[in-house]
C-alpha angles and dihedrals in degrees: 000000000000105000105149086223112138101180104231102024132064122321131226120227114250118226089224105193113184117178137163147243131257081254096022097172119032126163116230146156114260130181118273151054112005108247113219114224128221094240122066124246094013108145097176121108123288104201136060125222113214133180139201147161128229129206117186105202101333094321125094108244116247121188141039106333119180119219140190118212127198128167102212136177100239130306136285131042101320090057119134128207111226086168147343123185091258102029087242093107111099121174090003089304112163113267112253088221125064129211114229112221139173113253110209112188093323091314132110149160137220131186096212108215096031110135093193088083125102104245097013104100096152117080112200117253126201086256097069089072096035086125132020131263108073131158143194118226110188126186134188146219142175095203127033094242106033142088116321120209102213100223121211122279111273116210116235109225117217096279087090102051095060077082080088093033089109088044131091112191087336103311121112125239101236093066081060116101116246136230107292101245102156118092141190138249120235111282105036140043154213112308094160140032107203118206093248093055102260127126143236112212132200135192115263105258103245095138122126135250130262127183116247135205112317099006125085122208123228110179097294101344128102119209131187110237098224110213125201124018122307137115098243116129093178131059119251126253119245089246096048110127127209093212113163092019122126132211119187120170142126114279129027114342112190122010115190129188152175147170108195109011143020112328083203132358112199119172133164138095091316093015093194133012118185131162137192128186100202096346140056128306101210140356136199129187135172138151098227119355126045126325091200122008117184134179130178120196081204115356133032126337085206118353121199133204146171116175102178107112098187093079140028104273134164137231099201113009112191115194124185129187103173125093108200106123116278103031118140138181086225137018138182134181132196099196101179112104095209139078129033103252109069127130130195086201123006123194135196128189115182094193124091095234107039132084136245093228114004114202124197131170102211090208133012100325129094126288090214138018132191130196131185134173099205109331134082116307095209133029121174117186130179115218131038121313142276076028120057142110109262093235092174143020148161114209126213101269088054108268127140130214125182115171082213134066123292113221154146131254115222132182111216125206090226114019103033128239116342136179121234110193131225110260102234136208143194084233131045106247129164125213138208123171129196145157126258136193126235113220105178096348091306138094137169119216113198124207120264087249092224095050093047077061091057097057145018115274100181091058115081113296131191127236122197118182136194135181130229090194134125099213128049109291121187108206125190134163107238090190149355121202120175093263097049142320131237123237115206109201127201135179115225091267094065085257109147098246124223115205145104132279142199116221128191114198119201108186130174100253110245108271101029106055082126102062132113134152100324121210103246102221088173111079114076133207121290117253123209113215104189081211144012112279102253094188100068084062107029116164108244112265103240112160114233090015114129102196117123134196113227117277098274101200108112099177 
């Protein structure tokens, strides 16, 4: 073929002429995959089958020729894809896939919408001639990857647009109802109207009345059969309520469930009293919303007690079997953004030797566990909420601030347990010791390399040398550089000494070489409560009830 195209150097323009047939887009049916439409129910084709010749200079094209296809609204800017062969084409843009045909003597032919193609991966849907005004944009291409001549817009004729001719407004005729052609017999009449115009009968309802359960028949007049004692002549509305009744008797008294809500939803001052001699109180169950579900305008949502002090017992028990993240056996929530006193879960132990909240991991995992967005992890405070003095923290980015000592406790084999303290400083400075060796009176010590990653070496260090010597040695760093620093070692008579040395390196860790005696703005001033503040823990009022709560004076 005599292109003229020499890949890498200039191009010559291709004289690119594209014409139709007399009957240049038709839509047919052609073999292969079946291509869904958009609207239900459509049975037309749903490719088109186009033709065209190509000449390249003055002579027809023969041979394999790669094209790209887009059906597009108009050109310029303003242009709108409707289509393209691989659904890559946006605002008429050119397609990134090509399609591989066979070129006979300038002519050839594509199905349009067949995804059997190579390269053509969209099949056309009803939707793309919707509305009029489509065109075809064609390039070509000698090589898959070369150069590609954009061809003129081709306007498509009507043939295209009988892809919509079984739809009304885009719905498709066969979802219309058709023409009622079904009839009845005497003595009954229509109960369905089928789609295809047939019809479903029943028998005229003629029949006579029974009573059912609950209900007598008198002639023509239903009366509700009351059961049990009571006064009541009428029956009760579905909304009617029992509030202020009472029920007393021997098994179960009252069994409430549900599988997608709330088995029972009690609210009010108390909310729910329930007591059980040997058994439970109360007891929830649902498959997927809440078992029990209390709230309380001014008092406990659920409240929980066990007053037997001769075994272990529980006032609120929370048991969880699942293992999706973030189950718990028990959950709270404070939900108001403001003031500093709110607790998701708040405990109170009134022993000396007992805890507020106790955590413990049964196996490998962790007893407690702390999260914070943004705040402090950890607070610890001495004295009665919301009062105290905040004694100890650890802040979000991982430091930790105590007001007291910080220190270790060690068990010794002669003089029992006993505490060494932290040495502490006004900077943050990291040490590591070691021993060197003098040869001629000189000796280079490099940097641990792990810990020359935990601080800044190029910042100031600190060098402290001792020697392990019998005689007078005069020891002296000559240079540091980042990566390790030279001692120089002489005896008293100017003789370079050979001997070892013990040195000690104090360096800035890496982060905080600017640090130096902060000024703490966090902990707050103490507060002194004269007693424990009874109203964050106040027994339910509950009149007649004898339950108590421990005497809760501690002075």
């Amino acid at each position: 073929m005599r292109s003229g195209i020499t890949l890498g150097r200039q191009i010559w323009l291709l004289t690119l002429l594209l014409f139709l047939l007399s009957t240049p887009i038709t839509a047919q049916s052609i073999d292969g995959p079946a291509v869904d439409s958009e609207v239900a129910g459509v049975t037309n084709p749903t490719t088109i089958v186009y033709q065209g010749n190509i000449l390249v200079g003055s002579l027809p094209h023969d041979g394999p020729g790669y094209f790209k296809f887009a059906i597009v609204s108009s050109t310029g800017p303003s242009a709108v894809t409707y289509w393209s062969n691989d659904g890559t084409s946006t605002a008429g843009s050119q397609p990134a896939a090509a399609v591989l045909l066979q070129v006979n003597d300038g002519y050839f032919t594509v199905p349009l919408g067949n995804t059997s193609l190579s390269g053509m991966t969209q099949s056309l849907t009803p939707s793309v001639f919707s509305a009029s005004g489509r065109y075809l944009r064609v390039w070509f291409g000698t090589t898959a990857t070369g150069f590609f001549t954009q061809l003129g817009l081709v306007p498509f004729s009507a043939v295209p647009y009988a892809l919509n001719a079984e739809t009304l407004d885009g719905t498709d005729s066969d979802a219309f109802q058709k023409r009622v052609v079904g009839t009845c017999s005497g003595g009954s009449s229509i109960r369905v109207i089928n789609a295809d115009g047939s019809v479903v009968c029943e028998t005229d309802d003629n029949a006579t009345y029974s009573a059912g359960t609950g209900l007598s028949l008198s002639g023509g007049t239903f009366s509700v059969q009351f059961s049990g004692s009571g006064t009541a002549t009428t029956a009760a509305r579905s909304n009617h309520n029992h509030w202020g009744a009472s029920w007393s008797g021997s098994g179960l008294g009252m069994t409430l469930q549900s599988t997608d809500n709330y088995a029972a939803y009690l609210s009010g001052s108390g909310g729910l009293r329930a007591l059980g001699n040997t058994g439970i109180g109360v007891s929830g169950q649902s498959e997927s919303g809440y078992g029990i579900y209390g709230v309380s305008r001014s008092n406990y949502g659920i409240f929980g007690t066990s007053t037997i002090t001769t075994t272990s017992t529980t006032g609120v028990y929370g048991v969880v079997a699942g293992n999706i993240d973030g189950t718990a056996g028990v959950k709270g929530y404070a939900t108001s953004t403001a003031g500093n006193q709110t607790w998701g879960v708040y405990g109170r132990s009134y022993s000396s030797n007992g805890a507020g909240v106790e955590a413990h991991n049964w196996l490998d995992g962790v007893g407690l566990r702390a999260h914070s967005f943004s705040g402090n992890i950890i607070e610890g405070f001495a004295g009665d909420p919301p009062g105290g003095t905040l004694r100890f923290r650890v802040d979000n980015s991982g430091n930790m601030y105590a007001s007291g000592s910080k220190s270790a406790v060690v068990e010794t084999a002669d003089y029992e347990t006993r505490r060494l303290y932290a040495v502490e400083s006004p900077e943050v400075w990291f040490e590591d010791f070691g021993t060197g060796q003098l040869v001629k009176g000189e000796a280079t010590i490099y940097f641990d390399p792990i810990f020359a990653q935990t601080v800044n070496l190029t910042e100031t260090y600190h060098i402290f040398l001792t020697p392990i010597s019998e005689e007078a040695v005069l020891l002296f760093v000559t240079q540091k550089q980042p990566v390790s620093f030279t001692v120089r070692g002489v005896t008293l008579d100017g003789t370079p000494a050979v001997t070892s040395f013990d040195y000690r390196i104090v360096a800035k860790r890496m982060g905080y070489e600017n640090v130096r005696l902060e000024l703490d703005t966090q902990t707050p001033p103490a507060v002194t409560r004269e007693k424990t503040d009874v109203d964050l823990f106040p027994p339910p009022p509950q009149p007649g009830d004898t339950l108590e709560l421990p005497e809760q004076s501690r002075r």
